[in-house]
N, C-alpha and C positions, 0 to 999 in steps of 0.2 A: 374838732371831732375827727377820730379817725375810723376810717373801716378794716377791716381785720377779714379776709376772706381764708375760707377753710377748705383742705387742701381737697377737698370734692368740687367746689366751685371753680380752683384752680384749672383742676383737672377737665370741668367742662369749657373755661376758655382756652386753652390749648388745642381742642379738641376740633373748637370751631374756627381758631384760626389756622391750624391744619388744615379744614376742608376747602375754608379761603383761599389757603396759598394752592393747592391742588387745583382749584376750578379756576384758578389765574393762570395757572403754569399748563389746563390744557386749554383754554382759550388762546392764550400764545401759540402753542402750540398750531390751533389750526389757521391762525393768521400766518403764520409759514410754511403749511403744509405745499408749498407750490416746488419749496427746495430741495425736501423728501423726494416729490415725484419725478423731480429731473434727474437725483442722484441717485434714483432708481434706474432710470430710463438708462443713463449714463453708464450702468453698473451692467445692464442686460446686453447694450452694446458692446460694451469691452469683453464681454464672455464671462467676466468673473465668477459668476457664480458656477459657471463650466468647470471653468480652469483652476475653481479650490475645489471643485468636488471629486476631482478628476485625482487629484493630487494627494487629497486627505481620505482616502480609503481605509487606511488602518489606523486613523484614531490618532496619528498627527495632524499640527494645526501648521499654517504659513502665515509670516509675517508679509508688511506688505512686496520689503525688496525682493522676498520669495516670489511674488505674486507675479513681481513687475518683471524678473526673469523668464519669464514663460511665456511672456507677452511678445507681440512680432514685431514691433516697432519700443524701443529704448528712447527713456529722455531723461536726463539726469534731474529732472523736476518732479518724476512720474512719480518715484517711493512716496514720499512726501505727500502728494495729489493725492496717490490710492490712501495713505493712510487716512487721509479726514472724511474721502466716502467710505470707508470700511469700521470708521469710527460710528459715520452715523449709520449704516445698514447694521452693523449692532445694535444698537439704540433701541432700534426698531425690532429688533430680536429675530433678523432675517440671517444674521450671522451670529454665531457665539464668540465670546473673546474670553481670551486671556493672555499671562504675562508669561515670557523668557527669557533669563537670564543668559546672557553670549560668553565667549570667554573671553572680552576685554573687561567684564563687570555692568557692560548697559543693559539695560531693561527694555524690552519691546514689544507692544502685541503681536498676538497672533490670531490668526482665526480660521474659524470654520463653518461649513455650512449647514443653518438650525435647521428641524425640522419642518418650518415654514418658509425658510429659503430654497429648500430642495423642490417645491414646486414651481421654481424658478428655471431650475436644472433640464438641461434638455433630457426628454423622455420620450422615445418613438410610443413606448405602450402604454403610458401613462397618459402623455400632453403635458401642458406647462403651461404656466401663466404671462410667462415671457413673451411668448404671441400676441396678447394685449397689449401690451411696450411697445413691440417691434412692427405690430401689425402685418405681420405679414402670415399667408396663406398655404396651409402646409398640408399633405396629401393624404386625406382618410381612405381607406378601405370600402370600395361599393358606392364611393359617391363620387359626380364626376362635378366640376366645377365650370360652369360653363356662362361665358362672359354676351355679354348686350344688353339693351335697354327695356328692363322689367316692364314698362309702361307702354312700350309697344307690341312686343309680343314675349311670349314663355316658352319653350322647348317640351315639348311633350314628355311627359312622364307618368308613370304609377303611383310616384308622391315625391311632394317636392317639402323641401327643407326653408324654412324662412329665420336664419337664425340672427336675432339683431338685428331683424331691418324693418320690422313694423313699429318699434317705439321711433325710427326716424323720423315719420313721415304723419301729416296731420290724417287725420279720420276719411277727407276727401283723397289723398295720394292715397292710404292704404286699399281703399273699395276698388278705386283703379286697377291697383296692381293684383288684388285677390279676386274681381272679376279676369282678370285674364289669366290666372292660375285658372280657374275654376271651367273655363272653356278649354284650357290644353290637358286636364284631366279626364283618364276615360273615368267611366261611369261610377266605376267603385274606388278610383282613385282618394287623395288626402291632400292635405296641405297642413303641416308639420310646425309648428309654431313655437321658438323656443326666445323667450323674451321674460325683463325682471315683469314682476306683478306686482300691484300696490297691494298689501294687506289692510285690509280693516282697523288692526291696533299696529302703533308704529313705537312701542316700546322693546322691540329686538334688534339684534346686531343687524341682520338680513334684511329690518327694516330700514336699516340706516343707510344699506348700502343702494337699495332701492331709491330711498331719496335721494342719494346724491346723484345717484344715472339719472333721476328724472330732473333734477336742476342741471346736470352737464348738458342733457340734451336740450332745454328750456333755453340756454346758454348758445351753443354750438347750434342748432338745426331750429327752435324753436317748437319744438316736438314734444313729446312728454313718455311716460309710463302710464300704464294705464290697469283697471284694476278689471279681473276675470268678468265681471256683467260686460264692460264692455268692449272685450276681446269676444264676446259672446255674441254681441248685438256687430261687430263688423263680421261675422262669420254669417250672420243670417243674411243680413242686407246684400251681402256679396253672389249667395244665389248656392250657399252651402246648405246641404239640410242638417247636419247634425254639428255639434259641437260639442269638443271631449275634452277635461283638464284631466289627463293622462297624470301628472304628481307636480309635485313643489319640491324645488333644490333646496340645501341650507344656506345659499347664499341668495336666494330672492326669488332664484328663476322659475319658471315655469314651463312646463311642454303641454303642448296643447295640440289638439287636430281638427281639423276642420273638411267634415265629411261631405263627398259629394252626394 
């Protein structure tokens, strides 16, 4: 006995074994996302994304020996090296690529930097994401940065900025540190709260990325994200009388104030 399938059934197993290979290849995918994140990190410290944007102004692109001549330290391994991080920050569509032909007849990419790379790009009036990477603290306008230990005392102010640092810290460190904001504020002052927020439905991208901050922290600090009720309920307990969700970012965040 044979079966004889008709080319609409065909066409629906093709269909489902494309989705198979798809949902394997991004599983893989995130079982190595750890070599993304370094040959990002990697890419922010060598200036790259500086040093092509710098370069490709008018709509030319550089290959990587282009790249590696601009660089302040030469290594006859280097071309070669940039090539395969420039391959995958392509990938990832943080570079464009393409091919050019030289006049010995070889072939070689070239690249430039995509519109989602360029938030990589140092930008005094923009900001960059590359501060994330590099971690390091770079100098706003009207705000001063002022270093000690939260937990023992605060600096007086008219309002103070808390950006990223209440998803550190469990429910008991954050009261600590928001009672003692809430003493060095005069009367009408604030405290300014810019942290991700758990949404209710976690079928968005913004939702995704919330989840992953609050399992990095789970991870790193044992900490979490937490969702506006109870940013809400630490605002009260802390000896604040009002609490305001000012808007929601498209990547997760939230700003929030917390009124004396």
């Amino acid at each position: 006995m044979s079966t004889i399938c008709t080319e609409d059934q065909l066409g629906r197993i093709s269909r489902n074994q494309t989705s198979k290979n798809e949902a394997c290849r991004s599983a893989l995918i995130l079982c190595m996302n750890q070599v993304f994140t370094a040959v990002l990190n990697g890419a922010v410290e060598l200036n790259l994304f500086d040093i092509i944007a710098k370069e490709t102004t008018r709509g030319s692109l550089m290959s990587a020996s282009d790249i590696t001549s601009k660089m302040p330290t030469q290594h006859s391994e280097l071309p070669n090296r940039l090539e395969r991080m420039l391959r995958m920050l392509a990938s990832y569509s943080l570079l464009t690529c393409a091919t050019r032909s030289n006049s010995d007849g070889s072939i070689e990419r070239v690249y430039g930097v995509s519109p989602v790379g360029k938030y990589f790009v140092p930008d005094e009036s923009r900001g960059n994401f590359a501060s994330f990477i590099a971690t390091s603290v770079h100098y706003i306008f009207g705000i001063e940065h002022v270093g000690g230990d939260m937990y023992k005392s605060v600096p007086h102010g008219d309002a103070m900025i808390l950006r990223g640092v209440l998803h550190n810290w469990s429910n008991e460190k954050c009261l600590s540190l928001l009672r003692n904001c809430h003493k060095a504020l005069p009367q009408n002052g604030k405290v300014i709260v810019v942290d991700y927020i758990v949404a209710e439905a976690s079928d968005s991208d913004a939702s995704k990325i919330v989840s992953m901050m609050d399992n990095l922290m789970l991870i790193n600090h044992g900490s979490r994200e937490r969702p506006t009720d109870e940013f809400e309920t630490l605002s009260k307990l802390s000896g604040f009388s009002r609490f305001e969700l000012v808007c929601n970012t498209f990547i997760g965040k939230g700003i929030m104030e917390f009124h004396k």
